[in-house]
Structures are given as structure tokens and as C-alpha cells.
C-alpha positions as CSV (number, residue, x, y, z in Angstrom):
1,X,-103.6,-152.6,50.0
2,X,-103.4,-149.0,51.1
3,X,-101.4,-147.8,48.5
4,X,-102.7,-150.2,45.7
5,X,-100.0,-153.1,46.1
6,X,-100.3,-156.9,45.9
7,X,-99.4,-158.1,49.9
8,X,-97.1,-161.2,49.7
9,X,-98.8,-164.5,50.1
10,X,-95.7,-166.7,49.7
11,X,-92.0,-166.9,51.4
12,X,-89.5,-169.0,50.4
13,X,-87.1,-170.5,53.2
14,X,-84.5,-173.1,53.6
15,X,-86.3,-176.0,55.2
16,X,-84.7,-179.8,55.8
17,X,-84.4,-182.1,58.7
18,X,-81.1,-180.2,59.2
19,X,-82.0,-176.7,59.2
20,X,-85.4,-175.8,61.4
21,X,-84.6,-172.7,63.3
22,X,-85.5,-169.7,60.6
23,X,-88.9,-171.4,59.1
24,X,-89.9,-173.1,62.2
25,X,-89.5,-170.2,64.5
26,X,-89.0,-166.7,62.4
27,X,-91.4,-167.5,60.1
28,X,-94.3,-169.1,63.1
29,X,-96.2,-166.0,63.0
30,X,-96.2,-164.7,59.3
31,X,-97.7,-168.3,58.8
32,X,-99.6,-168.2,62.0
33,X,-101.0,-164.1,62.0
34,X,-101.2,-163.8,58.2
35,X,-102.2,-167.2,56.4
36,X,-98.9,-167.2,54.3
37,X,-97.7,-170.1,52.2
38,X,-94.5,-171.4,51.1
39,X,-92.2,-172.8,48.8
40,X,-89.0,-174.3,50.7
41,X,-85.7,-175.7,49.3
42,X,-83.0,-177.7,50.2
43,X,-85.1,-180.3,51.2
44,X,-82.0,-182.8,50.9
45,X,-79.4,-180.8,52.3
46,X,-77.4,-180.4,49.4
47,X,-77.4,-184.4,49.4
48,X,-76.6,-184.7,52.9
49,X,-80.1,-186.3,53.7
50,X,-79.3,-188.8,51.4
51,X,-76.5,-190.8,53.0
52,X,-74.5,-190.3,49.8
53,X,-72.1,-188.2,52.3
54,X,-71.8,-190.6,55.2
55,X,-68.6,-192.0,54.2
56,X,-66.8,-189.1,52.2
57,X,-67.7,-187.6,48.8
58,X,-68.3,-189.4,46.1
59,X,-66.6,-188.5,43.0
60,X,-69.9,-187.9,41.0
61,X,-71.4,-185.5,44.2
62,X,-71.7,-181.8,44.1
63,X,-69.4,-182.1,46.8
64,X,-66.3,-183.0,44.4
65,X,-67.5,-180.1,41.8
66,X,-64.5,-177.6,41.3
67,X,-65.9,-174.1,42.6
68,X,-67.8,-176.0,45.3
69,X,-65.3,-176.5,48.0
70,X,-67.1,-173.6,50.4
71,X,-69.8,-176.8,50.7
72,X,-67.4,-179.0,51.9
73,X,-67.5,-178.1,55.8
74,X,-71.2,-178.4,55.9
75,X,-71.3,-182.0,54.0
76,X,-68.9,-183.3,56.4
77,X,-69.4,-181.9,59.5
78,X,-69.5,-185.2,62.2
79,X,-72.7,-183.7,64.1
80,X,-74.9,-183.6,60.7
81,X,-73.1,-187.0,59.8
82,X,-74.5,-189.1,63.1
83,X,-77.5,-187.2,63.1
84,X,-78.2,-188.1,59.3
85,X,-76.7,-192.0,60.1
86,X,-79.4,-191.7,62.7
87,X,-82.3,-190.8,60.4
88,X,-81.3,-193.5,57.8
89,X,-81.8,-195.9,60.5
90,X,-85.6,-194.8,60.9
91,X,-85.8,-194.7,56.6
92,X,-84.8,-198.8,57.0
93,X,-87.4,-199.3,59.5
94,X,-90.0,-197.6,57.8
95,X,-89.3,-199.2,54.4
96,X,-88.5,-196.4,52.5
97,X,-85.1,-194.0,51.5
98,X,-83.6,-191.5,53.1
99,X,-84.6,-188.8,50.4
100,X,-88.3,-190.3,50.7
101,X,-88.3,-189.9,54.1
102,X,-86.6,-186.2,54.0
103,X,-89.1,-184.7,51.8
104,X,-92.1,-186.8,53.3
105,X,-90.7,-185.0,56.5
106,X,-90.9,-181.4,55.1
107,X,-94.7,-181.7,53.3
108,X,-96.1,-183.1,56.7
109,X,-95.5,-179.4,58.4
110,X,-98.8,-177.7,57.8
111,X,-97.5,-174.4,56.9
112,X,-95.0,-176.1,53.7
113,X,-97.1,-175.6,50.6
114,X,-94.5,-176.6,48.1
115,X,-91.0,-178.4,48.5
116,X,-88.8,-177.5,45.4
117,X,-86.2,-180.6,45.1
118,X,-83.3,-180.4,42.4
119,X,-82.9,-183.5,39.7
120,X,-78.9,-184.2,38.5
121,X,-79.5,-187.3,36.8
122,X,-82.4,-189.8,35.8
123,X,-84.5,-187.7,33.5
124,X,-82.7,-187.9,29.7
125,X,-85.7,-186.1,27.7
126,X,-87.6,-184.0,29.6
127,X,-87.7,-179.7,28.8
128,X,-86.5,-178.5,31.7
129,X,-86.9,-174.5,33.1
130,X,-84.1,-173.1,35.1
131,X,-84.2,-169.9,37.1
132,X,-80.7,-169.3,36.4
133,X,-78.1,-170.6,34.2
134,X,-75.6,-170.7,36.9
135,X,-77.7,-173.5,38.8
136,X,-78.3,-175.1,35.0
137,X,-74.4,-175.2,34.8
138,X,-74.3,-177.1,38.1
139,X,-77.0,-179.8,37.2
140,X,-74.8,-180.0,33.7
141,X,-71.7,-180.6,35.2
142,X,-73.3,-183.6,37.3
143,X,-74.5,-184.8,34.5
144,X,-77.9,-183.9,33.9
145,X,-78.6,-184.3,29.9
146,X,-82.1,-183.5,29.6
147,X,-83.4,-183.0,25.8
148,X,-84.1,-178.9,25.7
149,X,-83.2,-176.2,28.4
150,X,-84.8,-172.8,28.6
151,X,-83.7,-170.2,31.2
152,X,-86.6,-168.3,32.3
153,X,-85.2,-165.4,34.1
154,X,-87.0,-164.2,38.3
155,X,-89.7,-161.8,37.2
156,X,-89.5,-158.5,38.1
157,X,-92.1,-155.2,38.4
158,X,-91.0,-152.4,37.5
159,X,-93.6,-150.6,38.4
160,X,-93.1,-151.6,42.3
161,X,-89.1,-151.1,40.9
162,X,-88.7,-147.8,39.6
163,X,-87.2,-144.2,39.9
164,X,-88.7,-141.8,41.9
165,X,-87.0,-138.4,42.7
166,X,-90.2,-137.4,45.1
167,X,-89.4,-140.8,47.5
168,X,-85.9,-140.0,46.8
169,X,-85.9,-136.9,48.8
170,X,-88.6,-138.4,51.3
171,X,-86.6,-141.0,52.0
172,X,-83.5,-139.2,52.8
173,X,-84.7,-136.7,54.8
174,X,-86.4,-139.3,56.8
175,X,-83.0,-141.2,57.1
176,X,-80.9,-137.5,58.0
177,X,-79.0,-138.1,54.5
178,X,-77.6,-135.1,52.6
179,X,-79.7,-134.7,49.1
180,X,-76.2,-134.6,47.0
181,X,-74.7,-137.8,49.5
182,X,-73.7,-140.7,47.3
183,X,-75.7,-143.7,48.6
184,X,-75.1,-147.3,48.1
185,X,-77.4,-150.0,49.2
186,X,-77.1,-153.8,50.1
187,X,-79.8,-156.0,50.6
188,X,-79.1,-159.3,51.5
189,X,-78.9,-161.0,54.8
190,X,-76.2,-161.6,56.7
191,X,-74.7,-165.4,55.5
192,X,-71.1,-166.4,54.7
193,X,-72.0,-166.4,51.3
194,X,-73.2,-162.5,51.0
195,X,-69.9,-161.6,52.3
196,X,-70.8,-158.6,54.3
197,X,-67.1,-158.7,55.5
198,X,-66.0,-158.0,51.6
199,X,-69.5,-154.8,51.7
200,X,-67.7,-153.4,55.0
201,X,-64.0,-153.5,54.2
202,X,-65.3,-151.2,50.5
203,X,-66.8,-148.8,53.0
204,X,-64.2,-148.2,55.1
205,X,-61.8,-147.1,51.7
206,X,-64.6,-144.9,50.6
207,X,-65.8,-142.7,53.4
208,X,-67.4,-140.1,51.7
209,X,-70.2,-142.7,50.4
210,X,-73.2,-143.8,52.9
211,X,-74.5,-147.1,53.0
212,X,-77.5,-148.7,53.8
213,X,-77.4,-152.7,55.0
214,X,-80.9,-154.2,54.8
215,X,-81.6,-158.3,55.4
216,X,-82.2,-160.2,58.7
217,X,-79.2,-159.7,60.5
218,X,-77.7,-156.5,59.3
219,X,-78.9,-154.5,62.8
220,X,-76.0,-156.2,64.0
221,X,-73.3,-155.8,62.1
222,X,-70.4,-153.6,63.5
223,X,-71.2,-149.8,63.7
224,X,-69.4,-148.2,61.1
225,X,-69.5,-143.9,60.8
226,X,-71.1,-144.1,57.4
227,X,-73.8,-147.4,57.4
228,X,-77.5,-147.0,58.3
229,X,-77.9,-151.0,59.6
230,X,-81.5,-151.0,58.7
231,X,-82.3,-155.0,59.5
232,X,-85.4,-156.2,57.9
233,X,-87.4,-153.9,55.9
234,X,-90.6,-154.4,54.2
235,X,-90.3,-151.1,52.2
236,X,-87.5,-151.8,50.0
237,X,-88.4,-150.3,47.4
238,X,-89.0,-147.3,48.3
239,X,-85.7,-147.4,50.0
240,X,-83.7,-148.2,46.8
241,X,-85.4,-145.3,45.3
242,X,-83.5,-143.0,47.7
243,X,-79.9,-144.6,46.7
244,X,-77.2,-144.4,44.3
245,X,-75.3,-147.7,43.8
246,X,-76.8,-151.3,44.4
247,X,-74.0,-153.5,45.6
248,X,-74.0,-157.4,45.7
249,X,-70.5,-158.7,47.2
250,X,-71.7,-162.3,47.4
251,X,-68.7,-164.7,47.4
252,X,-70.4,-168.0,46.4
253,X,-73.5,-169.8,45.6
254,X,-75.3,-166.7,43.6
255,X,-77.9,-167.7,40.9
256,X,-79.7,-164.4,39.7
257,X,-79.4,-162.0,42.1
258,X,-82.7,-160.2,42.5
259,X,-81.1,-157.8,44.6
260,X,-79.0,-156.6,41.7
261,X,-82.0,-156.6,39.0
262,X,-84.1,-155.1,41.2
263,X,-81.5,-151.9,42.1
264,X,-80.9,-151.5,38.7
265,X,-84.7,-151.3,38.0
266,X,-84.8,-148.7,40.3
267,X,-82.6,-146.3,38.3
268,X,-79.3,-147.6,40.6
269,X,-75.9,-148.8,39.2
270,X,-74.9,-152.0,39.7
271,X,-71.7,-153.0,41.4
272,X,-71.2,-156.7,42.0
273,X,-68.4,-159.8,42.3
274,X,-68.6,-162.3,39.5
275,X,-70.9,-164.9,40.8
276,X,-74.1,-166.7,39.9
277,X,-76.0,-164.6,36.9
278,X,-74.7,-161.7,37.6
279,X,-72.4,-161.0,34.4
280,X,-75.7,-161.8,32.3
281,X,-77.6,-159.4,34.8
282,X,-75.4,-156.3,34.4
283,X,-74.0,-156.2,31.7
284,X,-72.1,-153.4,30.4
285,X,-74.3,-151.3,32.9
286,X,-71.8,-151.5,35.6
287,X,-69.2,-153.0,37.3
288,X,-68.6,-156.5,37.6
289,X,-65.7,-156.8,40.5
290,X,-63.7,-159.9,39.5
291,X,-61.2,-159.7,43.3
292,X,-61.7,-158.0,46.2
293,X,-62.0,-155.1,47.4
294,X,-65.2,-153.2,45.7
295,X,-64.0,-149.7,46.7
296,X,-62.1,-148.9,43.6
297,X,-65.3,-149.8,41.1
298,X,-67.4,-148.0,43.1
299,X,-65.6,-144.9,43.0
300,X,-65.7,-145.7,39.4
301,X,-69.4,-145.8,39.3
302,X,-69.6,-142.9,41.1
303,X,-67.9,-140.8,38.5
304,X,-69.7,-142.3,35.5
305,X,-73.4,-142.9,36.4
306,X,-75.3,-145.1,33.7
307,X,-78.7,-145.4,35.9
308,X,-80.5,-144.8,32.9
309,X,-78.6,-147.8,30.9
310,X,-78.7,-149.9,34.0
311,X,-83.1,-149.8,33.7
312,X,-83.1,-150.2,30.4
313,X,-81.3,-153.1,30.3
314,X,-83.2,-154.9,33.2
315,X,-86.4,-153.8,31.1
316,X,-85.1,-155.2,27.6
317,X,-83.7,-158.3,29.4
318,X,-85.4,-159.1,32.2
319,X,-89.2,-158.5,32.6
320,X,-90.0,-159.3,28.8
């Protein structure tokens, strides 16, 4: 409010039956000491809190989808499947289903405001927004048929998102970085699917380019000679004005990558694997990494900046 910006009012967490520790207990005082709201998802557990998983995987799941064997593990892990046999037990004496009871269970915590579910079958002719195609192609290929489908891309401001030479040179003489350094930046948390392994193994072949990790979790990932492990951050914007190259090695389960459309707002080049959105997202602004490593496109980038391009297009593409 200081400096004339909105303060968040809403977070948006994972929250089921099966997964409690980061809303119940990282998120207790932002709820508690600011008054925050929220809008949680996965309410189901991918299905799990169904039953539909108790026995195998049905041939009509998400769990038989091609591309979707990394959710295997977690939809047949033996723990989750007592624990959810257990809980269907409680949904028969109650009168009621499983999923009833799963998402009954989430609105009941005082601090969930909103529980966003996901349909796959049931509703033939309804219009139906999606976020991002790539979770529209997964509801298609289980079958949903709904009568008209509009993609309605994450909104961005691009005036909290923007270029700015004089926090540029604030920024990196606050973090001890050389004004002509070539900076990349990931934001993400550390999860299997951002694939910080994939971020760190691209650093080490390019040593002449610093790096900044931001997300819960990055404080602790190994020490490397050339990575500022920043760890949460509430200032991200001004520290993606201070970088170069925004980088998004995500290995599965992308939709739009708001890191990514939110770098590239900021005047940064995009360099990303193929997943979710983000070949819509960058489009011929960058470099869309189809195997691994994502050293040798970021040298690339490096030697043919198209920050300028890489706004424009979020602009044109994005925001409107």
C-alpha cells in the first residue's frame, strides 16, 4: 500500500484429505495474521478420494491417459489406498459418496473460501472456461464433450510486470551482481514436476551465467558457485526486473505457466521445456527446449536477445 500496489487477498493451495501439511500449517498465519482467503484444488486427489483407484486404474481414469504415467505412484501408493478404503467406510456410514464427503471435508475448514473441483464427464452442453488448453485437452481426452469451449488465458499486469533499467541496477547491486552479468531467473518451488534437477544441471554447463532460484524450497537446494537460492520472495517483480532470461524446466503437469508470461512481461526471454501452454505462451519469442539439457538454448538466447518481442507478445496475447 506503500508504494500504490493492491496487497494479495487470496492464495491458492493444494488442499484434500490427503495433502494437509502446506495449507494447514504454512499457510496458518497468512490466514490467521492477515484475514487471507482461498481458492484450493485437488480436492479429489486426482480421483484418489473417489475410490475409483482402490483396485487398479480403470481404463476410462486419468490414470490410464498416455503422458500421465508420472501420476501413477501417487494413485497407487498402498498408504493413500488404506487410508482412502478407510474414509469410504465413514462416506457409507454417513450416507453419502466419497467425493461428497471429500469436498464437504475441505469447505468445513474456516479459512477455504472456494474449492475448485474439475468435471470429465456428465455435463454434454454447458460453455465451459478453461485456464489453459493443456488442462482442456485432458478433460477432452476423458471424454468431456461440452457444447462450446473458450480458453480464457491467467491475467496478467503489466504494469506490476514491466522493464525497469533503474530496479535493474538497484537490484543488482543489492544482490553483488556485475551490471553486464547475464542473469537468469526461476521461480517456481521446488516439486518433482519443476525439475530443478534439469535448472541445475543447465547451470553447471554455463558458468558464466548467474542464476537466481526463487519458490518455497529453493534455500535449500545444493550450493552451486553461480545461484543466488533466494527461497520465498514477495518482491518478484522487482527481482525479474534485474534478470536476463526467465527459465521454466518443468517436466510434467504445466498448464500456463505464469512464471514464463510474467518474465517475459518483464522485458526477459523465455527459455522453457515443451509442457502445459507454454508453446502458445512463447511463441517465436524464445526457446522452447523439446530434451534436456537447457544449456545450449540458453546460450542461444543469450546471443540473440528478443526482450522486446518477448513483451510484446505477452501484451498482444495475453492481457487483452
Amino acid at each position: 500500500e506503500r508504494h500504490h500496489l493492491h496487497k494479495p487477498v487470496m492464495e491458492q493451495p493444494e488442499y484434500n484429505m490427503l495433502a494437509r501439511e502446506r495449507f494447514e500449517n504454512e499457510y496458518a498465519r497468512v490466514f490467521r495474521q492477515y484475514g487471507y482467503g482461498s481458492t484450493t484444488w485437488s480436492p479429489l486427489a486426482s480421483g484418489l478420494l473417489t475410490g475409483k483407484y482402490n483396485t487398479g486404474i480403470p481404463k476410462d481414469s486419468r490414470g490410464a491417459l498416455a503422458g500421465y504415467e508420472w501420476l501413477l505412484p501417487r494413485l497407487t501408493e498402498e498408504a493413500k489406498i488404506a487410508t482412502v478404503k478407510q474414509i469410504g467406510e465413514v462416506a457409507n456410514a454417513l450416507g453419502c459418496s466419497m467425493a461428497q464427503l471429500a469436498i464437504a471435508w475441505c469447505l468445513k475448514n474456516p479459512n477455504v473460501s472456494t474449492v475448485i473441483t474439475g468435471a470429465s464427464r456428465g455435463i454434454g452442453h454447458a460453455t465451459v472456461k478453461r485456464f489453459s488448453a493443456a488442462g482442456w485437452r485432458v478433460h477432452e481426452a476423458l471424454g468431456y464433450r461440452p457444447r462450446r469451449v473458450e480458453i480464457v488465458p491467467n491475467g496478467l499486469d503489466i504494469e506490476r510486470f514491466r522493464p525497469s533499467p533503474e530496479t535493474r541496477d538497484a537490484v543488482r547491486r543489492e544482490l553483488g551482481i556485475p551490471s553486464d552479468a547475464l542473469v537468469a531467473v526461476h521461480v517456481a518451488r521446488v516439486d518433482p514436476m519443476k525439475d530443478h534437477g534439469t535448472f541445475l544441471s543447465a547451470l553447471d554447463s554455463v558458468p558464466g551465467v548467474i542464476a537466481l532460484a526463487i519458490g518455497a524450497g529453493t534455500e535449500a537446494l545444493p550450493e552451486r558457485r553461480n545461484l543466488l537460492r533466494m527461497g520465498p520472495r514477495s518482491d518478484v517483480p522487482r527481482l525479474l526486473a534485474a534478470c536476463d532470461i526467465a527459465v521454466n524446466s518443468s517436466a510434467f503437469g504445466e498448464g500456463f505457466s505464469n512464471a514464463i508470461a510474467e518474465g517475459m512481461a518483464s522485458g526477459l526471454i523465455p527459455v522453457a521445456t515443451d509442457v502445459g501452454d507454454t508453446r502458445s505462451i512463447i511463441g517465436e519469442t524464445g526457446a522452447l527446449v523439446f530434451k534436456k539439457p537447457l544449456a545450449p538454448s540458453s546460450e542461444e538466447i543469450a546471443e540473440n536477445p528478443r526482450s522486446r518481442s518477448a513483451k510484446l507478445r505477452v501484451i498482444e496475447k495475453i492481457t487483452k
